[in-house]
C-alpha positions as CSV (number, residue, x, y, z in Angstrom):
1,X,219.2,-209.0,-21.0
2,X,222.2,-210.3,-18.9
3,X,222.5,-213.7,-20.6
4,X,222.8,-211.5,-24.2
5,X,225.2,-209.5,-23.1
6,X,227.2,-212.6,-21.6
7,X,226.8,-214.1,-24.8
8,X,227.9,-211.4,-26.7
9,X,230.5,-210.5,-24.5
10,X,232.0,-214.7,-25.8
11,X,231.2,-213.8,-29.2
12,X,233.3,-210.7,-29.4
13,X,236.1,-212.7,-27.2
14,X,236.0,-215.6,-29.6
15,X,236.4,-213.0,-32.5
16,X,239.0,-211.6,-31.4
17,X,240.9,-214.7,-30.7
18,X,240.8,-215.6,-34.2
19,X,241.4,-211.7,-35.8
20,X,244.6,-212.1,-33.4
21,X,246.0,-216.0,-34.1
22,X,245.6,-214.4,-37.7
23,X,247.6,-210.9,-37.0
24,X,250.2,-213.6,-35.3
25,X,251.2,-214.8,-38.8
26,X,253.8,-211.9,-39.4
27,X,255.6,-209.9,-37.1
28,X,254.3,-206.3,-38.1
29,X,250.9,-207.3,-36.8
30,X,252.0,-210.0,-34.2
31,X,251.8,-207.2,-31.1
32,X,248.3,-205.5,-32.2
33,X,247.0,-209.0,-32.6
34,X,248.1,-210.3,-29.3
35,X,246.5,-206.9,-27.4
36,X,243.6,-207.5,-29.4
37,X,242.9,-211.1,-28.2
38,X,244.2,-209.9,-24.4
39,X,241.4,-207.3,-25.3
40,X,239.0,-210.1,-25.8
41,X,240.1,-212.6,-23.4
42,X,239.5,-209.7,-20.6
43,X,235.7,-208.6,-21.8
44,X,235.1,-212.7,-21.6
45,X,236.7,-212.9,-18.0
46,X,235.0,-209.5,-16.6
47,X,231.3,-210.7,-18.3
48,X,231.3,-214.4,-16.6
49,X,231.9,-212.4,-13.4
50,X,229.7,-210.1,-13.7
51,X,226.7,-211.5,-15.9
52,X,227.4,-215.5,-15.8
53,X,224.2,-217.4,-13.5
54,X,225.1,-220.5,-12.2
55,X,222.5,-223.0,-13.6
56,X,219.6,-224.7,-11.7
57,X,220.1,-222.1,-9.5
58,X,220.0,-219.1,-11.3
59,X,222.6,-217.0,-8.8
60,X,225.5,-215.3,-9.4
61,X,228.7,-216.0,-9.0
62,X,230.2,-215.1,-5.1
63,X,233.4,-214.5,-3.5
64,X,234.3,-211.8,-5.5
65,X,237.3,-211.2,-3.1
66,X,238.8,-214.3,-3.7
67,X,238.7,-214.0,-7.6
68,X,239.9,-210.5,-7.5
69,X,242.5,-211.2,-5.3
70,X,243.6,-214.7,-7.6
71,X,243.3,-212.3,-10.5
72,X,245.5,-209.7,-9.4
73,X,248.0,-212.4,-8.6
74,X,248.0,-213.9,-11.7
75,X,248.4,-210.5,-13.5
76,X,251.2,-209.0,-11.1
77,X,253.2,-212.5,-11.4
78,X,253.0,-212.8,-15.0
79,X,253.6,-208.9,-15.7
80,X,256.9,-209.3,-13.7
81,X,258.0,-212.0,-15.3
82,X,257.2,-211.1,-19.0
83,X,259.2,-207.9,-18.6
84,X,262.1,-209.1,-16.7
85,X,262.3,-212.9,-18.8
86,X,265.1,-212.5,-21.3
87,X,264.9,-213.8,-25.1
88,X,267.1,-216.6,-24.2
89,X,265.0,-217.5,-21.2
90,X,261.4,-216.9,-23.0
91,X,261.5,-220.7,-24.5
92,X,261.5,-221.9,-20.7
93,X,258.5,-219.0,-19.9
94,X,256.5,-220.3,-23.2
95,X,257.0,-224.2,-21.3
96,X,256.3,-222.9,-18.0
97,X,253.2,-220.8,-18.7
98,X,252.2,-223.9,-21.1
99,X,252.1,-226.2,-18.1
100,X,250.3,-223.8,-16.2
101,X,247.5,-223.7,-18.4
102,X,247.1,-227.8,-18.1
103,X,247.4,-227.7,-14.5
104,X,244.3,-225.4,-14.4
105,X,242.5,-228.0,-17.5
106,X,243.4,-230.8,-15.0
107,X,242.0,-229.0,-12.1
108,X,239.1,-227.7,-13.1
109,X,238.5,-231.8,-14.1
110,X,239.2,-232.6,-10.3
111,X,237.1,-230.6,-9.5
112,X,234.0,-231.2,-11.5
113,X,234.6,-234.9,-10.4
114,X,234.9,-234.1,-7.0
115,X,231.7,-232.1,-6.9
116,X,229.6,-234.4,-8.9
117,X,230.2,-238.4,-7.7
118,X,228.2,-240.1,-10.5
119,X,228.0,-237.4,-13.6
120,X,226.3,-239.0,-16.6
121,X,228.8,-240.9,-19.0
122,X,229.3,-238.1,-21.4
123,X,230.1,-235.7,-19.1
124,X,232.3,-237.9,-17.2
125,X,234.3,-238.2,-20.9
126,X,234.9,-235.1,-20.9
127,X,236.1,-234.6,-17.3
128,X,238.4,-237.9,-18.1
129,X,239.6,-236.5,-21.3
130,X,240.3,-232.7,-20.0
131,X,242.2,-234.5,-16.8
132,X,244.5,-236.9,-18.9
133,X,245.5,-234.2,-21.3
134,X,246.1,-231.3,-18.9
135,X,247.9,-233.7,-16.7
136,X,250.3,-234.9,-19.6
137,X,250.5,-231.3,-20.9
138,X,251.7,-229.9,-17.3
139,X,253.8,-232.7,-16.3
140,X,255.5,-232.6,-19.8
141,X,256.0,-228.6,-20.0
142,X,257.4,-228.9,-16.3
143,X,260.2,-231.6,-17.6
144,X,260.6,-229.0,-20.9
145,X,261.0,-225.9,-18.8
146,X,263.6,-228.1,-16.7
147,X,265.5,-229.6,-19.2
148,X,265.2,-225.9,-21.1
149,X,267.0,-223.8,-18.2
150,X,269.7,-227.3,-17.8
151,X,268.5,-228.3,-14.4
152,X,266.7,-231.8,-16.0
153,X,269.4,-233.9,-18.1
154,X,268.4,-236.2,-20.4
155,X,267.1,-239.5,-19.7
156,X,265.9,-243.1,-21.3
157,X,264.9,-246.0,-19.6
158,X,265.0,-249.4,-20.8
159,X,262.2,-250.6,-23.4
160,X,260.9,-246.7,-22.7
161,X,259.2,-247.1,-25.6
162,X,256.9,-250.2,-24.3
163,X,256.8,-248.4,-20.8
164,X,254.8,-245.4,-22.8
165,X,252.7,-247.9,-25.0
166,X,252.0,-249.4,-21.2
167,X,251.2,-246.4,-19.8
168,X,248.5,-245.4,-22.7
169,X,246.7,-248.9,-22.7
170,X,246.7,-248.6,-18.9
171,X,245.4,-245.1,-19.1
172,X,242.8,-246.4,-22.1
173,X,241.6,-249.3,-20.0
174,X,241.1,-247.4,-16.8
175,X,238.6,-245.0,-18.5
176,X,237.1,-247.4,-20.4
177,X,236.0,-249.3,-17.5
178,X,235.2,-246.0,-15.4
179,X,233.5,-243.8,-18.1
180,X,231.3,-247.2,-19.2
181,X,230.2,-248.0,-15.8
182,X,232.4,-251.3,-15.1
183,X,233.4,-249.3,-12.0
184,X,232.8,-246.5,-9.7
185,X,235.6,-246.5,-7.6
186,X,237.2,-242.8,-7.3
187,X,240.8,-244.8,-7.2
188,X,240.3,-245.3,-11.1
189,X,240.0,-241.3,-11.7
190,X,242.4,-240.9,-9.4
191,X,244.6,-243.9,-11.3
192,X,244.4,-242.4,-14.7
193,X,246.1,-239.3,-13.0
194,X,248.5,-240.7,-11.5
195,X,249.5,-242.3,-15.0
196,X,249.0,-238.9,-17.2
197,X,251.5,-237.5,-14.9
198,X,254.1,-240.6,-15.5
199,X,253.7,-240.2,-18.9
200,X,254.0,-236.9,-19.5
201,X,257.3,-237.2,-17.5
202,X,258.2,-240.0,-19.6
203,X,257.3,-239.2,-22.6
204,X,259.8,-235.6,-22.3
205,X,262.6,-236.8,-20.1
206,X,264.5,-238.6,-23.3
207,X,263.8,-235.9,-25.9
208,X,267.1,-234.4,-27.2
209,X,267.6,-230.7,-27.7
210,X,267.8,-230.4,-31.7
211,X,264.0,-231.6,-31.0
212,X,262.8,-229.4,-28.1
213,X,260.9,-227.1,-30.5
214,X,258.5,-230.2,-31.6
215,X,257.5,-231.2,-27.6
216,X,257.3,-227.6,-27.1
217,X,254.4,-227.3,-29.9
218,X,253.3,-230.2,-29.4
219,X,252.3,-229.6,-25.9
220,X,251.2,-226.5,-26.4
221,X,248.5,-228.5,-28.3
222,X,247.8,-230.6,-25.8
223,X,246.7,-227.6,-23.5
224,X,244.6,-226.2,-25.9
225,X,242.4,-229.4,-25.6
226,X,242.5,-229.7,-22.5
227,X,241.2,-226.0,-22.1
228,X,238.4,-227.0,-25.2
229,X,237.0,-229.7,-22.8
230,X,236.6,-227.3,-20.1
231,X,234.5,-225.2,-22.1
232,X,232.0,-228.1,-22.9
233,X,232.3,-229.3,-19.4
234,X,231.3,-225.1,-18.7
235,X,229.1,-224.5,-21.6
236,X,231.9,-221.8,-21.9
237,X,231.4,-220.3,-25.9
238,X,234.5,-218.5,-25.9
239,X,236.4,-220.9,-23.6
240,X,235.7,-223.4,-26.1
241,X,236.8,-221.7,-29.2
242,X,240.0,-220.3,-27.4
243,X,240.7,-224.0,-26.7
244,X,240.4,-225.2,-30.4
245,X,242.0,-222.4,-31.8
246,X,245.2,-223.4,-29.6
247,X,245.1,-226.9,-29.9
248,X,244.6,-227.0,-33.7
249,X,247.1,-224.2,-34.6
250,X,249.5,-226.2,-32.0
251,X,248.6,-229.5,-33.9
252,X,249.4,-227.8,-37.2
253,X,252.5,-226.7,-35.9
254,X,253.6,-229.9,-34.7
255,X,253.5,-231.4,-37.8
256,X,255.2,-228.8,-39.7
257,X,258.0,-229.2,-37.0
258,X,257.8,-232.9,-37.3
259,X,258.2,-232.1,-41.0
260,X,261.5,-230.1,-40.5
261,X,262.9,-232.3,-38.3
262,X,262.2,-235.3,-40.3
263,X,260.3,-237.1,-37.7
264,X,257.2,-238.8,-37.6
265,X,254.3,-237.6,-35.2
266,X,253.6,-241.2,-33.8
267,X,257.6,-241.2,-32.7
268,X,257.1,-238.1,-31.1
269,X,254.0,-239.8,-28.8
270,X,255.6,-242.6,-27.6
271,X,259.2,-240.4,-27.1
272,X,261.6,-242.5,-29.1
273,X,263.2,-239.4,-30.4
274,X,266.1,-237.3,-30.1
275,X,267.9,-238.5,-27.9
276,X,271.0,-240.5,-28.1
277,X,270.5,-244.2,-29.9
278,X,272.6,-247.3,-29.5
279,X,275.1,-247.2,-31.2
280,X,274.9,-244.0,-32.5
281,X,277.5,-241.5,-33.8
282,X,278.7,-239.2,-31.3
283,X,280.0,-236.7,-33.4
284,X,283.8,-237.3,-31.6
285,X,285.1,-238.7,-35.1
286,X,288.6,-238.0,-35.9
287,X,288.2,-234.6,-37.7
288,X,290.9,-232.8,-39.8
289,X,291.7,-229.2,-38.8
290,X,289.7,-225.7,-38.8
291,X,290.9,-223.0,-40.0
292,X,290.5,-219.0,-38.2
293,X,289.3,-215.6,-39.9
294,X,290.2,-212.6,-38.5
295,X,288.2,-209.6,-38.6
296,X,289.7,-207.6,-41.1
297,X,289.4,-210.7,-43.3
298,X,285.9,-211.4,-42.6
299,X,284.9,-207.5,-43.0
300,X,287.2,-207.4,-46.9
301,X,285.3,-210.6,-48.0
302,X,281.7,-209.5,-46.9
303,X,282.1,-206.0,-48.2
304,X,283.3,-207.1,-51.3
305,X,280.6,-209.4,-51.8
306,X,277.5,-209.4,-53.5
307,X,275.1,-211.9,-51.5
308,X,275.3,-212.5,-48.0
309,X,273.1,-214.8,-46.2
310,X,273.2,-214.5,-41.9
311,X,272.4,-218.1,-40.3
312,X,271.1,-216.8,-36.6
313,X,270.6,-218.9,-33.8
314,X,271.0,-219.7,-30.2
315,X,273.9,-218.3,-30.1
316,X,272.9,-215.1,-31.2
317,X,270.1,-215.1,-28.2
318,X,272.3,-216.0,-25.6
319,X,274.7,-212.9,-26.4
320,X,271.6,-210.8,-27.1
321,X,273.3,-209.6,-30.3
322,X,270.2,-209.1,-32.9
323,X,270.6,-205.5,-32.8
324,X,274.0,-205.8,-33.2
325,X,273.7,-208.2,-36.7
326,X,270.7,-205.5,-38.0
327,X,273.7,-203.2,-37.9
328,X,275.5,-205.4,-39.4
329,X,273.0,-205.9,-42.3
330,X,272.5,-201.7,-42.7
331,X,276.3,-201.8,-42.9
332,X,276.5,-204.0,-45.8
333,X,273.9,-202.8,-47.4
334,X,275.3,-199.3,-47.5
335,X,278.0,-200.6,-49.2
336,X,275.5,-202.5,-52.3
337,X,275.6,-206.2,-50.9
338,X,271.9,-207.9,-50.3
339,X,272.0,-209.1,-47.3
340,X,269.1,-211.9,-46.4
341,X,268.5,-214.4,-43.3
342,X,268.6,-217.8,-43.7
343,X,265.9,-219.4,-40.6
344,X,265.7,-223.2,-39.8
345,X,262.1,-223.8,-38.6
346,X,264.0,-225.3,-35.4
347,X,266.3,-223.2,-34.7
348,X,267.0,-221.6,-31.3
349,X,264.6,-223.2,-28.2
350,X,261.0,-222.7,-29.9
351,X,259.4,-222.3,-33.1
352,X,259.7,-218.9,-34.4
353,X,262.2,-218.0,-31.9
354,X,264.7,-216.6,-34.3
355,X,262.0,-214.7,-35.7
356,X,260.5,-213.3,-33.1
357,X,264.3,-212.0,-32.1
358,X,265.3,-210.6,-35.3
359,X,261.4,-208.9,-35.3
360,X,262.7,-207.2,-32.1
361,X,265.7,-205.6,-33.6
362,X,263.2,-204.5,-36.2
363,X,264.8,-206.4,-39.1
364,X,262.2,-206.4,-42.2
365,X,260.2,-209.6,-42.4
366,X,260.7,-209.8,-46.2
367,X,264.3,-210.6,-45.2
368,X,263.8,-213.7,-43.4
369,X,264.1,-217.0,-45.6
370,X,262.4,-219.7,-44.8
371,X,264.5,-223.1,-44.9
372,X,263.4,-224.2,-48.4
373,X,263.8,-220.6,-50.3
374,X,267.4,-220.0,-48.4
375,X,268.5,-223.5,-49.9
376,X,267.2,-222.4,-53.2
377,X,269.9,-219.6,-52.8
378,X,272.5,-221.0,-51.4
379,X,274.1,-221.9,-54.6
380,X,274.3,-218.1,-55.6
381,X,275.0,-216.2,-52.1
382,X,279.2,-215.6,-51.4
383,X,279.2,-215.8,-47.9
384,X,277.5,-217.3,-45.7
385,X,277.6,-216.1,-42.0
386,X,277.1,-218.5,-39.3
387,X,276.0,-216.3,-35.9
388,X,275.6,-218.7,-33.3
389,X,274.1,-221.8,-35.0
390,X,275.2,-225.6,-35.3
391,X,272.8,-228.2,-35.5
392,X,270.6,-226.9,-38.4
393,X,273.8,-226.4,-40.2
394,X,275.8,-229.8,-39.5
395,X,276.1,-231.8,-42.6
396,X,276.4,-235.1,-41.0
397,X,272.2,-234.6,-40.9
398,X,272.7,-235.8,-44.1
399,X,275.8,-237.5,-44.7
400,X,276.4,-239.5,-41.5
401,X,273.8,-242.3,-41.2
402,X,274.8,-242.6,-37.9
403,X,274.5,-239.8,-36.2
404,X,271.3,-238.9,-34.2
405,X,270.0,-236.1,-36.4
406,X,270.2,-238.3,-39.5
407,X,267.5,-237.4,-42.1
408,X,266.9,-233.7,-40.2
409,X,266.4,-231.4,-42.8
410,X,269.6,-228.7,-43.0
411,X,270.5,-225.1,-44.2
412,X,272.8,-226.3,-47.1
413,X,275.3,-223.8,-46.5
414,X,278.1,-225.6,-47.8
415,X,276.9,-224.6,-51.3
416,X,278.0,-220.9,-50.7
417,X,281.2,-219.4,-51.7
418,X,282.2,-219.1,-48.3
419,X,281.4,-220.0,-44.8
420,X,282.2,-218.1,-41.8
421,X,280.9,-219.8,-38.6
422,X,280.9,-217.0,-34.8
423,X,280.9,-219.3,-32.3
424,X,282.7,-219.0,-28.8
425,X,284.5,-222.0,-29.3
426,X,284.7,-225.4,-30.8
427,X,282.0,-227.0,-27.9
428,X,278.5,-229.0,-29.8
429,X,275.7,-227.6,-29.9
430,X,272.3,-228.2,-27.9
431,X,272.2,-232.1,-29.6
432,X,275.5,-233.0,-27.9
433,X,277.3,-233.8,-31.5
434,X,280.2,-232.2,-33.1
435,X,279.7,-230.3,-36.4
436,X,281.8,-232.1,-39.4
437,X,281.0,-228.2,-41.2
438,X,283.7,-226.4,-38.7
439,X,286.5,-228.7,-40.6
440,X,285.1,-228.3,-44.5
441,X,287.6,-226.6,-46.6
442,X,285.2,-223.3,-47.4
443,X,284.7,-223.0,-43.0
444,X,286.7,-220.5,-41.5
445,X,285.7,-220.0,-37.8
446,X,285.6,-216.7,-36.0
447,X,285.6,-217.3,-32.5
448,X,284.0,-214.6,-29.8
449,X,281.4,-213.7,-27.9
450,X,278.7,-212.8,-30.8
451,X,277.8,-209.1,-29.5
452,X,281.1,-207.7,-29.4
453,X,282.3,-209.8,-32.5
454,X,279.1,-208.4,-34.2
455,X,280.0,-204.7,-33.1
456,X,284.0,-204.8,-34.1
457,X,282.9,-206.2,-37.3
458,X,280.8,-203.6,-37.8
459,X,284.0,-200.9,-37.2
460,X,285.9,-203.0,-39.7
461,X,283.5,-202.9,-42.3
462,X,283.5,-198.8,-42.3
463,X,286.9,-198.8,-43.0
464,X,287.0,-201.0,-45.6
């Protein structure tokens, strides 16, 4: 009777896991679905305590202190910092979570090594395998979260590319000859280790910021196998579904990011992206001069328009200002204009961070446009406003072979009758390059902390 309730108790966690990841796909249903798979994840947790037999023994799990204690823990720590992490921070939570969750895939490896000396060859695969890839996927979130809060710059070495190819033959070599019996030594285990945690460090430490989005996926991925393996090594149902549910929707995401970015998947393994390339553009070209709006200008043109497109983006996080630009949007609306969002699949820190933001300041889903549809009308839209954005919007991704995000795929905002770009001042954005849009002849900058230039231009507006 215990063993079916145990395994139902996985088969209504794994069912929820996928009823959520599919409630995730749009942001009216994205908090139900995540309680519902918490929902699940808990029944799962509470039944292998309670039901689970340990095999060849039969007996049930002990030290129910310990795990109590390690659970309220976990759930005091990450309550705390879920409520108190701010929308600007909640990229470098997403990394540092992410490389939590391979640290416990690489531990739970350790230990089944440790605690079985010879295992049979296809369990000792799957040990190997869950160890490399939660190794890779902790050491590389802990470079991400670094590099995401500006405490880890970044970094190349030279031939880093061949150090990484190095680093995976090594890595392939070592469990070939440990997993196929060459050798038993524990200093091979222990080797492989040592190198997943070089390369994930390795393979991070160069990527530039217009790309962050991509590693951040991509190790997401990475953790979900990692976890997958430790439900074979466990026999764990819903341990192993959780685990493939993560690392395929990760992969999937990867490549769609890889997609927008304009980058290939293979580059992104072997970290020979995004960062800056010999003899590369730096973006410090001799530019013409920008030209200033003022409020009252920028509040008579939008009113009297009749399309307005918002570009949001870091920007906008950092100043915590997506309440503020819904206002803005009501505003205009009030007044006839359609007022739509124009999101870059990378923009901000993370994918979907933008429209997870905007979801928070309850702006209607049907509102956000994906990059492809807002380029489709760009052509027809008056004004373009630019809150906080620059990468995604710099035209040298397309006209400046030099430059490092050549060939990156771009809101084409230079089609609209006019652009107005909020920014707090003329500095580059997250890649490091100047923007060649600020000093086009249909720019006009309005410079300001985002919130309060938000909030005054709301004023304006109900007066014009």
């Amino acid at each position: 009777m215990q063993q079916f309730l145990l395994l139902l108790s996985y088969l209504i966690g794994s069912i929820t896991f996928i009823i959520g990841l599919k409630m995730l796909s749009h942001p009216d249903k994205a908090r139900r679905g995540n309680l519902i798979a918490a929902a699940g994840m808990g029944i799962a947790i509470f039944a292998t305590i309670f039901l689970y037999r340990i095999p060849n023994t039969g007996a049930h799990l002990h030290n129910f202190g310990w795990i109590f204690i390690a659970l309220l823990i976990g759930t005091i720590t990450g309550t705390l910092t879920a409520r108190k992490v701010q929308m600007t921070k909640m990229p470098e939570m997403v990394s540092l979570f992410n490389g939590m969750g391979g640290a416990c895939a690489m531990l739970i490896s350790l230990i089944e090594y440790h605690d079985d000396a010879l295992p049979p060859a296809g369990k000792l695969t799957v040990i190997v395998l869950g160890m490399l890839i939660g190794t890779v996927s902790f050491a590389g979130s802990i470079i991400a979260w670094g590099k995401l809060n500006g405490k880890i710059n970044d970094h190349t070495i030279p031939a880093g590319q061949m150090v990484n190819f190095l680093l995976l033959g090594g890595m392939v070599v070592m469990a070939v000859m440990l997993i196929g019996g060459f050798s038993t030594s524990p200093y091979l285990f222990y080797g492989i280790l040592v190198l997943a945690a070089l390369y994930g460090i390795l393979f991070v430490m160069p990527i530039g910021g217009a790309d962050m989005p991509v590693v951040i996926s991509l190790l997401n991925s990475f953790t979900g196998v990692a976890a997958a393996f430790g439900g074979f090594l466990y026999n764990n149902p819903v341990m192993l579904t959780g685990g493939i549910l993560v690392g395929s929707a990760g992969t999937i995401l990867t490549i769609l990011m890889c997609k927008a970015m304009n980058r290939s998947l293979k580059n992104v393994l072997i970290g020979s992206f995004g960062g800056q390339k010999p003899g590369a553009s730096t973006g410090t070209k001799e530019q013409g001069n920008y030209k200033e709006i003022s409020l009252n200008d920028t509040a008579t043109i939008m009113a009297y328009a009749q399309k307005v497109m918002i570009i949001p983006g870091y920007g906008l996080a950092v100043a915590q200002a997506q309440h503020a630009c819904h206002e803005l949007e009501k505003v205009l609306e009030d007044k006839g204009v359609e007022v739509s969002y124009g999101i870059h699949p990378v923009a901000g820190r993370m994918p979907g961070h933008m429209n997870v933001l905007l979801a928070e300041a309850d702006v209607p889903y049907e509102k956000l446009l994906e990059m492809e549809d807002a380029n489709a009308q760009m052509g027809t839209t008056n004004v373009v406003m630019i809150i906080g954005a620059n990468d995604v919007v710099n035209p040298a991704a397309k006209e400046d072979p030099a430059s490092p995000i050549f060939g990156m795929p771009i809101l084409e905002v230079e089609k609209a009758g006019h652009v107005i770009v909020n920014k707090r001042s003329m500095k580059p954005g997250y890649a490091g390059i100047e923007n060649d849009l600020f000093f086009k002849p249909k720019t006009s900058m309005l410079f300001g902390d985002a919130k309060k230039v938000l909030q005054d231009l709301v004023t304006e507006l109900k007066q014009v």
